[in-house]
C-alpha positions, 0 to 999 in steps of 0.5 A: 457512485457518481461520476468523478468528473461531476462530483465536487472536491469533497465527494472526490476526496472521498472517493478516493479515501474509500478507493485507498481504503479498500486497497490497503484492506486488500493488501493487509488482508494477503499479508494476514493470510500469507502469515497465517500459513507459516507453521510456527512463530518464529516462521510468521516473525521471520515472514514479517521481517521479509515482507517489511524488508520488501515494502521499505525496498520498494518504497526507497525506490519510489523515493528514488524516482520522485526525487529524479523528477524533481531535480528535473523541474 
């Protein structure tokens, strides 16, 4: 991979497309996981619920944040 600083815009956004990516791969690949060892249907529907909960917490939170720096500025 080249190195960012002398790569152009187009080969920079698509790093950072591939980087977001296989972040995302990850990340849904140990949810996959982590749903799949629950023991019946309802258990893997009651998971899913939990971890939704939890990814719009945490996204509240950066709201929360963003919005605080730009009443800064």
């Amino acid at each position: 991979m080249p190195d960012a600083m002398h790569s152009g815009p187009r080969e920079q956004l698509s790093e950072q497309w591939m980087r977001e990516r296989a972040r995302r791969e990850l990340v849904t690949d140990s949810l996959r996981a982590h749903l799949a060892e629950q023991p019946n249907p309802r258990a893997v529907r009651a998971c899913a619920r939990r971890w939704c909960t939890t990814v719009n917490y945490l996204a509240d939170g950066v709201i929360a944040v963003l919005n605080s720096t730009e009443n800064e500025e």
